[in-house]
C-alpha positions in Angstrom: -46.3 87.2 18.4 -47.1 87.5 14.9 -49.5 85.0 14.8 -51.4 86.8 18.1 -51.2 90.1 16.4 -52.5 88.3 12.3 -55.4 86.2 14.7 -56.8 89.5 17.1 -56.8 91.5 14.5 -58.8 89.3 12.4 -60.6 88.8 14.9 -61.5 92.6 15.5 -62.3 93.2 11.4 -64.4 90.7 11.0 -66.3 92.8 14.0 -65.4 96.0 12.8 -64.0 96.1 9.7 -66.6 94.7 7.8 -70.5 96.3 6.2 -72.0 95.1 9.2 -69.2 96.8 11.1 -70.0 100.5 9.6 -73.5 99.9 9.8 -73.6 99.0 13.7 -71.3 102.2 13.3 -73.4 104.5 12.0 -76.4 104.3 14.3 -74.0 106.6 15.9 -73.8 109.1 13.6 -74.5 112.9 13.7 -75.9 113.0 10.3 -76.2 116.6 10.1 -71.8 117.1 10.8 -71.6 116.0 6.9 -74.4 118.9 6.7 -71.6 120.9 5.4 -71.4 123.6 2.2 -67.1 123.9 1.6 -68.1 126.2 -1.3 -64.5 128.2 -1.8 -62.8 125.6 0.0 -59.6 123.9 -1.8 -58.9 120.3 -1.2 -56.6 118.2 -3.1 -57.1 114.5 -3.3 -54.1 112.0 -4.5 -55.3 108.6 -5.9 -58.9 110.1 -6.6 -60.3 108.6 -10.3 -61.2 105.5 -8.4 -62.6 103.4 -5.1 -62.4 105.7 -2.0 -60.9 108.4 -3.5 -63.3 109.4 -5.9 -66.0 108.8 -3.9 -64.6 111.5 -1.0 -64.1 113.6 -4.1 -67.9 113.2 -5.0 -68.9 113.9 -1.7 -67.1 117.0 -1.3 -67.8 118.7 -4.9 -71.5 117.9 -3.7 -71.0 120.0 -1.4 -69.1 122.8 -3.2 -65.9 122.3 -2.8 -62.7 123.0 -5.1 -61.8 120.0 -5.7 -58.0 118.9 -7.1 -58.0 115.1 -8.4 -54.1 114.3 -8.3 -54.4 110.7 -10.2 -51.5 108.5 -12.3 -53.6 107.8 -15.4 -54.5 110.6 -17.1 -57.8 108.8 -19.2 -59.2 107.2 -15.4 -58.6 110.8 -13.6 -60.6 113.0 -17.0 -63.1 109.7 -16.8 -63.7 110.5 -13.0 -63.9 113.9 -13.2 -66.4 113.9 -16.1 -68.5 111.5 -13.5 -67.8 114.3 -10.4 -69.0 117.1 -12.5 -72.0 115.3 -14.0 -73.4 114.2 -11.1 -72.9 117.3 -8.9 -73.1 120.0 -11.6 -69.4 121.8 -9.7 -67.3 122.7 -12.6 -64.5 123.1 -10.0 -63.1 120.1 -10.6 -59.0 119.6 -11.7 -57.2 116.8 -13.1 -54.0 116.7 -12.2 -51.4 114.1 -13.5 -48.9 112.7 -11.1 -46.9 109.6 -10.1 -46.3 109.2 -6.0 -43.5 106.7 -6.8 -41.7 109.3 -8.2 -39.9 112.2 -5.6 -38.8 114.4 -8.2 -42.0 114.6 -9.7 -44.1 115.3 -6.4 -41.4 118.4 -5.2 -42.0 119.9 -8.9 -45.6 119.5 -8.5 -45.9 120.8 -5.3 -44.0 123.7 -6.4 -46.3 124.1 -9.4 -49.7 124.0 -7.4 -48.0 126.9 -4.5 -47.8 129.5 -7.7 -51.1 128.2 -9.5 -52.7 128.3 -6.5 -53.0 131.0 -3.2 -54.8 128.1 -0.8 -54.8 125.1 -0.2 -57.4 123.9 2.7 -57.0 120.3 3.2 -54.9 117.5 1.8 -56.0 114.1 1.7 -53.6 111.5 1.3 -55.0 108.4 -0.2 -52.9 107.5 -2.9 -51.4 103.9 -2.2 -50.3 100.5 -3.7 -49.7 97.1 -3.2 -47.2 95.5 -4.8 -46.7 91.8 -3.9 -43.3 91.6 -5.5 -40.4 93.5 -4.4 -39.8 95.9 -7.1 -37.5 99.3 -7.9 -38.6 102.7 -8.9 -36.1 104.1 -11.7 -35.1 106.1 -8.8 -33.9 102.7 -7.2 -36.5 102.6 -4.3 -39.1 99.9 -3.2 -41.9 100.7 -5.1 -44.5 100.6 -1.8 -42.1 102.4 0.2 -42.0 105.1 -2.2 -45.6 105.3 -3.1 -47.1 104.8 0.4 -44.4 106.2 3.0 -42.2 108.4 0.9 -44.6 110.3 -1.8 -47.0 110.7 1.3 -43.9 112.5 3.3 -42.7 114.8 0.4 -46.2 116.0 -0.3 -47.5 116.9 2.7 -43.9 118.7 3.5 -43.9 120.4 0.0 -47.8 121.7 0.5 -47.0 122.6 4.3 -46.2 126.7 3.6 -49.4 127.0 1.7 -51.9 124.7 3.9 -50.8 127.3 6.8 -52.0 130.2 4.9 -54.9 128.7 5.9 -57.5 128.9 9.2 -58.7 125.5 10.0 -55.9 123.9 7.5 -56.2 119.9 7.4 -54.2 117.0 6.8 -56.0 113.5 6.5 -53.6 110.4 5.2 -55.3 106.9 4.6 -53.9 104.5 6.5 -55.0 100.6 7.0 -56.2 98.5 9.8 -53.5 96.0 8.8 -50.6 98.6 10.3 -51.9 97.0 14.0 -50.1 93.7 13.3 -46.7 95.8 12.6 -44.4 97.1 15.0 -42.5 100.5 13.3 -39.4 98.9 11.8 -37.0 102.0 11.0 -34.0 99.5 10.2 -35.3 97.7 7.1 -37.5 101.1 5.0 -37.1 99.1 1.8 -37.3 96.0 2.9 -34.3 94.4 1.4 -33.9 91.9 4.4 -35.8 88.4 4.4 -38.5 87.2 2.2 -40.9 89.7 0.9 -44.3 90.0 2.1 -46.4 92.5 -0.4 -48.8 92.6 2.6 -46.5 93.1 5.4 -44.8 95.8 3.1 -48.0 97.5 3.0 -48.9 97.5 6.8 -45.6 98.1 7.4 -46.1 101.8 5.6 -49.3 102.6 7.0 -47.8 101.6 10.3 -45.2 104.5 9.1 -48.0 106.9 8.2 -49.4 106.8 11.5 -46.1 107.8 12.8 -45.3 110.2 10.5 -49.2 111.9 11.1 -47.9 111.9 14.7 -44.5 113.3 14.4 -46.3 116.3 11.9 -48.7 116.9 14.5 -46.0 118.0 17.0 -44.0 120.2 14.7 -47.1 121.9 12.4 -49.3 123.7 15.3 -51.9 125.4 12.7 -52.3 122.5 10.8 -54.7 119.5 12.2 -53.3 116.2 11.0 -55.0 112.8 10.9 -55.1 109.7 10.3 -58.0 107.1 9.2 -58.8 103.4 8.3 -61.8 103.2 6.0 -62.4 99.5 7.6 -62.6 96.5 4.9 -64.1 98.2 1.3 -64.8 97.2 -1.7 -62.4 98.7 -4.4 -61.0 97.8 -7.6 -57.0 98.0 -5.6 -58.6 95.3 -3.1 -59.7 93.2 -5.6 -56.4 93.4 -7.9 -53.8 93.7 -4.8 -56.0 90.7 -2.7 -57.4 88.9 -4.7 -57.5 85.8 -2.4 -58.9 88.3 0.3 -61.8 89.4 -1.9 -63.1 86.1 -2.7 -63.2 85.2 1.0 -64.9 88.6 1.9 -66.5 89.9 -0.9 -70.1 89.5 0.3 -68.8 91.3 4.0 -66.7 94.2 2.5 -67.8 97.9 2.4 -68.9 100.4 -0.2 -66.1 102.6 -0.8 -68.8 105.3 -0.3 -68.6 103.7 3.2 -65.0 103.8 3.8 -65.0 107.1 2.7 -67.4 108.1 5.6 -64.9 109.0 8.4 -62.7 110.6 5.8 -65.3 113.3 4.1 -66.0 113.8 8.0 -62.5 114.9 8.6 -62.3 116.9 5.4 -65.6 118.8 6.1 -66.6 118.7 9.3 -65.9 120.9 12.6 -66.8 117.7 14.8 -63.8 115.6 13.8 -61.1 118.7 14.2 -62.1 119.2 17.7 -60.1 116.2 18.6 -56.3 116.9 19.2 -53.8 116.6 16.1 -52.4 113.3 15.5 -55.2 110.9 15.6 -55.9 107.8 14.2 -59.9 107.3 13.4 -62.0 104.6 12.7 -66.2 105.4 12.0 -65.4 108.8 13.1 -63.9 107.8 16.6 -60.2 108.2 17.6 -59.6 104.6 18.2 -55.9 102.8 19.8 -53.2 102.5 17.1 -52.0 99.3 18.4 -53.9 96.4 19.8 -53.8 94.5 22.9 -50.9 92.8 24.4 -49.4 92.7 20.5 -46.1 94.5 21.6 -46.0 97.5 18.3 -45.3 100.3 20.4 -42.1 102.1 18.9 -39.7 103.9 21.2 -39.3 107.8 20.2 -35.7 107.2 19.4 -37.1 104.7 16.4 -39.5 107.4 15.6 -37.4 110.4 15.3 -35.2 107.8 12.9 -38.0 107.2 10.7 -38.4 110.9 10.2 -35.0 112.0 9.5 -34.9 109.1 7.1 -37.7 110.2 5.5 -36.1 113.9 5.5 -32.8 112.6 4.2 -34.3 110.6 1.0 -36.7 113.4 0.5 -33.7 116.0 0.5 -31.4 113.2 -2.0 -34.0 113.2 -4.1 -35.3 117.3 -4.7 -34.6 119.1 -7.6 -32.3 121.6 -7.2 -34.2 124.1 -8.7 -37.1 123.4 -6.0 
């Protein structure tokens, strides 16, 4: 089954995925829905000093927004932001220095942003890694797992109180087009069973993200959560974490102005919120979150797991003065 799930959906990128994809895409497009001025709006953007993340923070401090970079490297994110403000001429741009391996770190940062901060309007969580080795945190967890499926989980919980202060609040997490060759395994988080796969690993959390965007959706009413795959881009973590990928696509992939399309759309638009909570979107279309025939479908039993997992190691690992 694997190799019918690896084959369609290769199948489907090079279709959909790729430049050519977005740009048969776009003759779509409303252009004036990205006609949008977010001027006091607060949106705070993990993994922003670089590829799709920065540019979805240049689009949306073009167009006024408060914009929070929440980046790992301190000398990329003040690099990035330097770029933001100089080309948009919005001085409300922050750096903010953060690891999303790290759960500790992410509940006292949470807590820190709720008491600098009286709003927060939309999350956006883009932050990610790749790691084709099986590797530990120092807090003893699968660095992907942590990074991808965990950090996402504790900071979109942690921010949930002040994104509901909110009218109109929004939650976007970017996921990947390779989650449609997984099927939700809630048995194996860290993946300590079998040979490890940095690639499976890494559909294997957005596969979780998708789940955990429709689980939030359920529970958080005035919130509008989604979920987005910015098709094949062009971006220094493709080119480090793929490198084998790149060389065989490089001349097909998108700009990551291009994969940020659908997600500046979520952030900013009224268009894309007037679809139900829980989404998945693709070129600013809800699109199927598994494909044909593959057999990914989870049961809600296996779902419900994955969230009080998630709950459990988010609770084992909060500080107690949080």
């Amino acid at each position: 089954m694997s190799l019918y799930r690896n084959s369609v959906w290769f199948i489907k990128g090079l279709r959909e995925y790729t430049k050519s994809g977005y740009e048969a895409a776009a003759q779509q497009f409303a252009p004036k829905e990205l006609d949008v001025d977010v001027s006091g709006r607060c949106f705070l953007i993990t993994g922003a000093n670089s590829g799709i993340g920065k540019a979805t923070a240049l689009e949306i401090a073009k167009r006024g927004g408060i914009v929070h970079l929440v980046c790992r490297n301190k000398e990329r994110a003040e690099a990035a932001k330097a770029e933001i403000v100089n080309e948009t001429n919005n001085k409300e741009v922050y750096v903010h220095i953060l690891d999303m391996s790290r759960p500790k770190m992410i509940w006292e940062f949470a807590d820190k942003f709720q008491q600098a901060n009286d709003k927060l309007n939309v999350l956006i969580n883009n932050a990610g890694c790749m790691i084709n080795r099986r590797e530990l945190t120092e807090d003893q967890l699968e660095t992907n797992f942590a990074t991808n499926t965990l950090g996402t989980y504790i900071l979109t919980t942690a921010l949930v109180p002040l994104l509901e202060k909110c009218e109109d609040a929004r939650v976007i997490t970017v996921s990947s087009g390779g989650m449609l060759v997984q099927k939700l395994n809630v048995d194996d988080l860290q993946f300590e069973k079998g040979r490890f796969d940095g690639t499976m690993a890494y559909a294997q959390n957005k596969r979780q993200q998708v789940t955990m965007t429709e689980q939030w959706a359920k529970i958080h009413k005035n919130i509008h959560f989604s979920c987005m795959h910015p098709g094949w881009a062009d971006t220094e973590a493709v080119r480090s974490s793929m490198p084998d990928f790149y060389a065989m696509m490089k001349n097909r992939l998108r700009t990551a102005t291009q994969g940020a399309d659908t997600l500046v759309w979520l952030a900013i638009s009224t268009t894309g919120t007037q679809q139900p909570s829980g989404l998945y979107f693709q070129d600013r279309k809800p699109v199927s979150t598994h494909l044909l025939l593959a057999q990914t479908r989870a049961t809600a039993v296996e779902e419900e797991k994955l969230m009080k997992s998630l709950e459990e190691k988010a609770t084992n690992h909060k500080p107690s003065t949080t």
